[in-house]
C-alpha atoms as a printed R data frame, in Angstrom:
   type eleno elety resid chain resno       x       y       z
1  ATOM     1    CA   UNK     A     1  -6.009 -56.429  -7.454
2  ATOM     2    CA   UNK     A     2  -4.328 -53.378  -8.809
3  ATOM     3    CA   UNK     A     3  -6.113 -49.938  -8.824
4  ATOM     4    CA   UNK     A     4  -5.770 -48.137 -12.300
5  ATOM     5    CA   UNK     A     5  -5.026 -44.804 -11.023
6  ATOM     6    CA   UNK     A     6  -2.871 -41.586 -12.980
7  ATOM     7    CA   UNK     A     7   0.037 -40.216 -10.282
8  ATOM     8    CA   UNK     A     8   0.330 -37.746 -12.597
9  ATOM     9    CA   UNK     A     9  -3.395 -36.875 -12.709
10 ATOM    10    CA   UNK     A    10  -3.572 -37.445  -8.668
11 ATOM    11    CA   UNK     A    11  -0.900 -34.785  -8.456
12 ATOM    12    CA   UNK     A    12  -2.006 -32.394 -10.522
13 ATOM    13    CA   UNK     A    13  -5.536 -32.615  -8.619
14 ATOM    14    CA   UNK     A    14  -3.750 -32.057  -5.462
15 ATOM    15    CA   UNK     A    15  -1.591 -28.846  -6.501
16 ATOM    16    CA   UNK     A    16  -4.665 -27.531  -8.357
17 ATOM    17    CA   UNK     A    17  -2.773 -27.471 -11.339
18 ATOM    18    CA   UNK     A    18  -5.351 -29.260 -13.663
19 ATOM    19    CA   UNK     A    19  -7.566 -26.525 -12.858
20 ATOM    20    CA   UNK     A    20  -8.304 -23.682 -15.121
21 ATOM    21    CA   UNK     A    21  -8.052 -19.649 -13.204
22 ATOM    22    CA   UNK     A    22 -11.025 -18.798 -12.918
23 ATOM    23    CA   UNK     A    23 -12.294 -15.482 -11.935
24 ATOM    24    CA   UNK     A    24 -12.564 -15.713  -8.062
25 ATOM    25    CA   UNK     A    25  -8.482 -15.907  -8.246
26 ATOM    26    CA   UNK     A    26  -8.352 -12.229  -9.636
27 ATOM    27    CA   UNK     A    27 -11.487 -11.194  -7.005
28 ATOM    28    CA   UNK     A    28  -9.001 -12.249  -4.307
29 ATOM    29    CA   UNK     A    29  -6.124 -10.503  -5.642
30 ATOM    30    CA   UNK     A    30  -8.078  -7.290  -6.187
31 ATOM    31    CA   UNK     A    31  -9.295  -7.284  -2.490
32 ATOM    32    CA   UNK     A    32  -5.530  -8.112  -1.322
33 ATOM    33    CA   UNK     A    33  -4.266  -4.789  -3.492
34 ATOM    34    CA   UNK     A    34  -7.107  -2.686  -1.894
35 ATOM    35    CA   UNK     A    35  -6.737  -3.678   1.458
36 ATOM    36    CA   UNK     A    36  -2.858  -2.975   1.053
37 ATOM    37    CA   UNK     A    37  -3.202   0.110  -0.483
38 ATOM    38    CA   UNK     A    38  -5.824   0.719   2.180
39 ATOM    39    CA   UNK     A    39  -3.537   0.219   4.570
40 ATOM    40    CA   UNK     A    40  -0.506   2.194   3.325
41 ATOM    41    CA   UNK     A    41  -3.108   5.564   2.670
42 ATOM    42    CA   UNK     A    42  -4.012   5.193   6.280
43 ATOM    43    CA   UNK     A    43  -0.577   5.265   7.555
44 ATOM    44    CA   UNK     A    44   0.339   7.692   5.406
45 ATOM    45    CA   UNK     A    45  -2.463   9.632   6.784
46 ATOM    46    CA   UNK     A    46  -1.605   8.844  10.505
47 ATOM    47    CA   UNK     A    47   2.065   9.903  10.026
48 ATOM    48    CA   UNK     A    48   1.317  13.057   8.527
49 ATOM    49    CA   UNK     A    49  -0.779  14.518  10.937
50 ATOM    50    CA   UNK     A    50   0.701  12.780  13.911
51 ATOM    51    CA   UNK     A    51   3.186  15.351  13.878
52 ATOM    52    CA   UNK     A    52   0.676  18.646  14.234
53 ATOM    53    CA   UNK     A    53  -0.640  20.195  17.242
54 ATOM    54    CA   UNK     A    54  -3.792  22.114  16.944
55 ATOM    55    CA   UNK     A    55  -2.799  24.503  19.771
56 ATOM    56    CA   UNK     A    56  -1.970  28.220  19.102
57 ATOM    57    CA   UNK     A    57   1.595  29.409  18.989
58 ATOM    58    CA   UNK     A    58   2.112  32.440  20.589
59 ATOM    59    CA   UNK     A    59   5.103  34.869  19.331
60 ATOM    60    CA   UNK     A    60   6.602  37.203  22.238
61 ATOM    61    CA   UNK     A    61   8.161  40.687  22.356
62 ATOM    62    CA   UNK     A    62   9.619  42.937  24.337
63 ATOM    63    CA   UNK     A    63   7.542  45.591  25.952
64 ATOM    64    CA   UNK     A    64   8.212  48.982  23.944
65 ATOM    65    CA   UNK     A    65   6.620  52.515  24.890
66 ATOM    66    CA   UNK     A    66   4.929  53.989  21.974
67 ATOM    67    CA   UNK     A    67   2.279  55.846  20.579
C-alpha cells in the first residue's frame, strides 16, 4: 500500500511556508521593537545620571582681612 502524500506540501507545512502572515507576526515584532527601545532609553537613562552626585561642592579661599 502506498500513501498518496505531497513532500512538497509536507514541507511547506513544516517551515510554515504555506501559511499566509497574519497579523499576530507584526504584534510580535512591535512588542520586540518596544521592549528594545525600552531597554536602550533605560540605559541611556542609567548612564547618564550614573555619573552625578547629588552632594554639594564646596569652593575654598584663602582667609583675607577686609571690611
Amino acid at each position: 500500500m502506498k500513501a498518496n502524500t505531497n513532500p512538497d506540501s509536507d514541507v511547506a507545512r513544516t517551515l510554515k511556508i504555506d501559511q499566509p502572515h497574519g497579523y499576530g507576526r507584526w504584534v510580535k515584532r512591535l512588542i520586540v521593537v518596544a521592549l528594545v527601545v525600552i531597554a536602550a532609553i533605560a540605559g541611556v537613562v542609567i548612564w547618564r545620571t550614573s555619573g552625578k552626585s547629588n552632594t554639594p561642592q564646596y569652593k575654598t579661599e584663602e582667609v583675607r582681612r577686609g571690611d
